[in-house]
Phi, psi and omega in degrees: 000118168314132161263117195267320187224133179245157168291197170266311185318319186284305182334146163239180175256029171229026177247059149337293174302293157353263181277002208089174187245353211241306180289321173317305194297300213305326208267311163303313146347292229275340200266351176270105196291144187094352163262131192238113183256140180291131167307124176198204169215202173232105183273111207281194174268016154247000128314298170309309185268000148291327156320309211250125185256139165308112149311142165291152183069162186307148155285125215193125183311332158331309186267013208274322183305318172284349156305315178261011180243000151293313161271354160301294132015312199297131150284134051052092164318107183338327181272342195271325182284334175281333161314303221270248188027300206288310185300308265213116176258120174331340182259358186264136133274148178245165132291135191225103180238129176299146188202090175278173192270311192258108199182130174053038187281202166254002184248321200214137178267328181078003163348125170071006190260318152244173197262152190246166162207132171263146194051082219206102169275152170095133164316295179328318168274334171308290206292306182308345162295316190308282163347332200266289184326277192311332201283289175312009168291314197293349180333151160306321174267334169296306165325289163289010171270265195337303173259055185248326141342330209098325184294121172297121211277339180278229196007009167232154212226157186227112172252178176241163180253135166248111166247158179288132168288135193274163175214089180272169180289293161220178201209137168178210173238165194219134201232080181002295187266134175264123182305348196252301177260004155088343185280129194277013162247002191253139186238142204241108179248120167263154203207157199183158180277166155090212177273168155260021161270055174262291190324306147352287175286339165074032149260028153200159208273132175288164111327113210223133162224149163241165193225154167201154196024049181073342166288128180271123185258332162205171179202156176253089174269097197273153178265108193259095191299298196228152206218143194258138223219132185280126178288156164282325181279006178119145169096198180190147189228182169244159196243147182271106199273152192299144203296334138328342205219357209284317187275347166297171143295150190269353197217120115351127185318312198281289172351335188280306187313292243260335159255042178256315173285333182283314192299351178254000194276305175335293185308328183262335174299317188276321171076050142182184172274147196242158172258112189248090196270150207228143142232145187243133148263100200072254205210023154255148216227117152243131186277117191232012181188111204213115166205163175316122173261126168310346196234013175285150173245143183314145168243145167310145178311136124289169163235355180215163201275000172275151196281165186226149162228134209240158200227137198268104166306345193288291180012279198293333196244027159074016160250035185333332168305172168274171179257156190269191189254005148261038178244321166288354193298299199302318175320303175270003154305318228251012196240151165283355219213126187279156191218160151286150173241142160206173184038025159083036163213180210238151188233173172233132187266125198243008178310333210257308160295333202264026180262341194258156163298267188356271156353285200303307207287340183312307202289310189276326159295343171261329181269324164284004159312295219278324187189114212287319193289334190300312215292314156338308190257336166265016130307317147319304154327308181283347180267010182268103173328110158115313189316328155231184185287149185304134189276173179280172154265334159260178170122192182307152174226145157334122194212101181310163166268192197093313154157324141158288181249126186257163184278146166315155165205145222273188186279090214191117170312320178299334188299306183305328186288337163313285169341282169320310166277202237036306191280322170327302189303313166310321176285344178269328167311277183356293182283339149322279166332309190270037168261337165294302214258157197201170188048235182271326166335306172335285201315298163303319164312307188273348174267313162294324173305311164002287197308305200276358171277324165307299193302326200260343180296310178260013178283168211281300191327290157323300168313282199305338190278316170303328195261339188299325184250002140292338169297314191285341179282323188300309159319325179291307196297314180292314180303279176314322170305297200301290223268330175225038184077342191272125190270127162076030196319326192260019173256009161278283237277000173243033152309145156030047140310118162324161166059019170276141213262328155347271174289341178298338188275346168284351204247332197265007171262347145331289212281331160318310178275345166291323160288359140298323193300259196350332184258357173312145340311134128232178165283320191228157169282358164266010167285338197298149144284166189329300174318288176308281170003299183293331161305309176305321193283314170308313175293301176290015164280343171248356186195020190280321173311016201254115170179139176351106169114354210298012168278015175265108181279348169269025184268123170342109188256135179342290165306321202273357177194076188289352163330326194297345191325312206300312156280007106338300189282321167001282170281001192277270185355291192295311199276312205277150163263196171307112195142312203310307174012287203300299217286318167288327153287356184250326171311333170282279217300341165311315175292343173271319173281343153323270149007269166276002157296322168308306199310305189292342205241006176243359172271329192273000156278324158274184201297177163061032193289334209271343176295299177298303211293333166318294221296322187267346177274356198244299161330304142334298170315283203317327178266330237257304217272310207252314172321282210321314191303332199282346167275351190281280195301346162278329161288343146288350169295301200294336181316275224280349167300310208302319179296301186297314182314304147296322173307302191251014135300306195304325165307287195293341192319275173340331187266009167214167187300306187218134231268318188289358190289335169326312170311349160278014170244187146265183197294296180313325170288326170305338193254350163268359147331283198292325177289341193250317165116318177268157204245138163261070173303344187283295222286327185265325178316319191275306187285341159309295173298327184286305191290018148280335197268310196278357160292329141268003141304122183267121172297135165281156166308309181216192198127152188270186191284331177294356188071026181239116180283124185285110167263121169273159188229166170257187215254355199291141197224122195009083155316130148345134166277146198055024163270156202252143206269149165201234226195107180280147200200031221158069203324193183092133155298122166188140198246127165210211162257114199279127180248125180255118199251076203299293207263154146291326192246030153229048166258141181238082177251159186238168177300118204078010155273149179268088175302143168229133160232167135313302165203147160262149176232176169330333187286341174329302220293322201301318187288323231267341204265338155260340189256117183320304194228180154171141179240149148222159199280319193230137182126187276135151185320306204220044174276191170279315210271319171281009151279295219296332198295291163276014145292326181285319186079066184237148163303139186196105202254111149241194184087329130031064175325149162041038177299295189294024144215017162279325182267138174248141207307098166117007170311175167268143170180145191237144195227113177292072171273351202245006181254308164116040194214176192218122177258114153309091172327308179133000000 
């Protein structure tokens, strides 16, 4: 049976498709006692599609006036309209608010997108609100809200709530959760006179408290000129409030507490935090509106009532995106250390070292070493009274991975040459090996081999070799600064360091394009004849495993497309002449031996020079000998992913609708697939939407179990004005045009140009070999993107909150790498 009008009473929270998102909440509302919802009904969305005919053609914001003044147009079919009527006592003013089906979600709030009306007399004008309300699916900002979302714009239906108007005293929102730091016990009420949309609309400044545990923990009293007030003949105007009242409150202490409590009764009936719009009537609180905010990033599960502090793993590996969920199975298969998961990412709970004097000091000099904003904010933590506990002397400690403190070792090239076949060889057993194995076996295959990727990622041997040569960087830096004044020495004197596989890989996609060029212009790469072709292929026999996200094992890797090449090999062409390989790498290693010869000759001038300048040339060998390997072992990580990968697609493939929906399981759900045969299609369509949902969530650095993100600051003492602060990370000075660079495969740089990024990982390295400078949003000293930065010898500033929309794309911009800050130009 169609339903044209519901009570409200009747609306549930699983009629969405129905009533709206709007409708849905307003109707679930009505069933939580002790909450007073304004009586009203609903005009479902099958009013709307008997009525509302699909605009013909793309949609497109251009067209949205003639679309909504067609339907404002539409007659209201005689029998529907007399449903709608029948409901309207002449003598109520109602509301009349639109509630679309993509509306009040848990992904998207669509606030503010479409439209509402107040105080609305008469049957007549009811309908006509109504009209308006559909018309407004069509707005230019609902259009382009939907498509920044994803939402098919045919696939959203709008339906409206009519409710009786309330004429509150005051009015405003109330936010489970603090909109600013994200912490779910401290809850934020604004309050203002009259209706709210004076707040709304943002012509007068609120009452803002925030509260916690029944406590008003701080409060704002703004001075409130005007409050928009309901006409008697309809409609609403704003009123200039009297100068005696501008500065009372608008809510009584006890009115604050008490609906900071009815909003948490709201919060738990629903199970997460709500966005609450309020009205006070007398000395009663009515709800006219409740729906999720949308934008707290997830807090990981507890089993105990003690607070935690999480630490962001993306950060720390140059990935920020979310992971589908067997790409977190493996991570935390591949990882020594169990981690949380939330928003499709992965955190390390440091709670457990930072309870010890040891521990706390350890944690915060290795992690504020690596990125200075961690080290920052969980200093921070620690200086908040009562949140954790005092530390102990005894108990859990820092324990980097890999097992923590490694033995000295000596300086010696063979060792790393070892290494490097060690790993080589294991990735061809590997591929020997899974080639025998099939079904759940695969599986139990692949989870020990793991184990044994763990032994050569984290053996004693590796470690040492990774920590000798950040140690020697650190020390060079740390020397040279106290003795000849020079900030960042090493980040010269370690240019076109050997064995790193990384930067060898930017340069060898040069000489790619030196075997293409003769066939330029071309379109694809299976047009190359036998000669190129065979170079594309070499290369990726060394590097198809390669590719944006790759601790993500369910990401598309080079070999599986090698299309992404093609704007890469493009620019290598279009910018380099014939040569470059060579030319650029032996030009680092000239500057780095330069480097050091100045260095040493300006250490043997001072007293005791030639003993220090020994202690920095043994050092120099050292950073020489050992940096470049540091790059070695996530490339034996992503090898040997690309080897499990292929093995279980080619298993798993065959068992699903579509082969990638396998990445919505983890590896234990996967592996009870291939044993049981059946697929839970309900269950990845769900794990599908979340991680759609979790791609717009910015993960924090750090943060609690309360859900409150700790913003760390640097250490920087006069700045430019208006220069934006970050993380030197790379020496140098250098000025250009700045390309702000979302996607990798639409970046189009040129030679002096400055990447501004998020983040970079190895698929990067290609880019980096055209390009002048580079700021990013996310990294640390000794990320991928600052080693490749100063093997290249580019400026290089990272960590830079909000780069990539502070900076604007063809901007002038000057890049401080080696002070650590970034100046705009114009």
């Amino acid at each position: 049976m169609t339903e044209y009008v519901l009570d409200l009473t009747d609306v549930g929270p699983d009629q969405i498709e129905l009533a709206g998102g709007k409708g849905a909440h307003l109707g679930e509302l009505t069933r939580i006692d002790g909450v007073r919802v304004p009586p009203g009904f609903c005009v479902t969305t099958e009013a709307f599609a008997r009525v509302v005919s699909p605009p013909p053609g793309p949609l497109d914001p251009s067209r949205s006036a003639g679309i909504r003044q067609a339907i404002r147009s539409t007659v209201i079919p005689g029998d529907l309209a007399s449903a709608i009527t029948a409901r309207i006592d002449e003598r109520v003013a109602y509301a009349v608010r639109s509630s679309a089906t993509a509306e009040d979600l848990p992904t998207a709030s669509f606030a503010g997108q479409h439209d509402s009306y107040l105080n609305v007399l008469g049957p007549a004008a009811v309908l006509e609100h109504i009209a308006r309300c559909w018309a407004s699916l069509f707005t230019e900002r609902a259009i382009s809200y939907r498509r920044h979302h994803g939402i098919d714009h045919r696939a959203v239906r709008m339906a409206v709530v009519v409710q009786q108007m309330a004429d509150p005293r005051a009015s405003g929102i109330l936010f489970t959760a603090d909109p600013v730091t994200a912490n779910r016990n401290v809850a934020s009420v604004d309050a203002g006179y009259g209706l709210g949309e004076a707040l709304v609309s943002g012509l007068v400044n609120p009452d803002v408290y925030r509260v916690r545990d029944d406590t008003i923990i701080s409060r704002t009293i703004a001075a409130k000129r005007l409050a928009v007030r309901a006409l008697p003949g309809g409609g609403t105007e704003e009123q200039v409030i009297e100068p005696d009242r501008r500065e009372q409150p608008a809510l009584t202490d006890d009115q604050v507490r008490r609906l900071v409590r009815l909003g948490r009764r709201i919060e738990a009936h629903f199970g997460r935090p709500q966005d609450i719009e309020w009205c006070l009537t007398g000395d009663e609180f009515t709800i006219v509106q409740s729906r999720p905010i949308t934008t707290l990033f997830p807090v990981p599960p507890v089993a105990d009532d003690a607070n935690h502090v999480y630490v962001s793993v993306g950060h720390q590996q140059m990935m920020t995106d979310p992971f589908k969920p067997l790409g977190l199975a493996f991570w935390q298969m591949t990882t020594p250390r169990p981690m949380a998961e939330a928003g499709g990412r992965l955190f390390v709970d440091v709670s457990g070292p930072m309870s010890t004097v040891a521990g706390r000091a350890g944690l915060i000099e290795a992690l504020g070493k690596s990125d200075p904003l961690i080290g920052d904010a969980l200093r921070t933590v620690t200086e908040r009274e009562g949140f954790l506990p005092a530390p102990t002397e005894d108990g859990p400690v820092w324990v980097p991975p890999g097992g923590g403190e490694t033995s000295p070792i000596e300086t010696d090239p063979a060792i790393v040459t070892g290494l490097i076949e060690d790993i080589q060889a294991a990735i061809v057993t590997l591929r020997h090996e899974i080639r025998t194995r099939s079904g759940t076996g695969l599986f139990d295959f692949i989870r020990s081999d793991i184990q044994q990727m763990r032994g050569v990622q984290f053996g004693q041997r590796s470690m040492q070799v990774v920590m000798a040569g950040m140690e020697a960087t650190w020390w060079l830096n740390d020397r040279l600064r106290e003795w000849l004044g020079e900030k960042n020495a090493a980040d010269t004197l370690s240019q076109s360091v050997p064995n790193n596989i990384t930067s060898e890989m930017g340069l060898a996609l040069l000489d790619v394009a030196d075997a293409i060029r003769p066939y330029a212009p071309f379109e694809s790469l299976d047009e190359l004849p036998p000669p190129a072709r065979e170079a594309v292929d070499a290369f990726l026999a060394t590097y198809g495993m390669r590719c944006v996200g790759e601790i993500d094992i369910t990401r598309t890797r080079w070999a599986e497309q090698p299309a992404a090449l093609v704007p890469l090999i493009r620019a290598n062409i279009r910018n380099f002449e014939p040569g470059a390989h060579r030319r650029l790498f032996e030009e680092g290693r000239r500057q780095a031996r330069e480097k050091e010869r100045e260095v040493l000759a300006r250490l043997r001038e001072l007293p005791g020079g030639e003993a220090k300048a020994a202690e920095t040339k043994a050092m120099i060998d050292r950073v020489r000998t050992f940096i470049g390997y540091r790059e070695y072992p996530k490339y034996h990580m992503v090898s040997r992913y690309f080897v499990y990968k292929q093995a279980l697609t080619a298993e798993v493939g065959p068992l699903f609708p579509e082969p990638a929906d396998a990445f919505f399981l983890s590896f234990d759900e996967l592996q009870e697939v291939v044993r049981t045969k059946h697929v839970d299609e309900a269950l990845i369509r769900s794990r599908r939407a979340a991680f759609e949902s979790y791609r717009s969530l910015t993960p924090p650095r750090v943060f609690t179990s309360e859900g409150e993100i700790i913003t760390g600051r640097y250490g920087h003492d006069d700045l430019p004005a208006g220069a934006l602060a970050g993380l030197p990370v790379s020496a140098g000075t250098v000025e250009g045009r700045a390309r702000v660079v979302r996607d990798l495969d639409a970046a189009d740089l040129s030679p002096g140009d400055i990447l501004v990024t998020a983040y970079t990982d190895p698929s990067w390295t290609p880019v980096f070999v055209a390009v002048a400078g580079l700021i990013t949003e996310v990294g640390g000293t000794m990320t991928h993107g600052a080693v490749i930065a100063r093997e290249y010898g580019l400026p290089a500033v990272v960590g830079v909150e909000g780069a990539t929309t502070l900076i604007r794309d063809g901007q002038r911009i000057r890049v401080h790498g080696t002070e650590g800050y970034v100046e705009i130009l114009g």
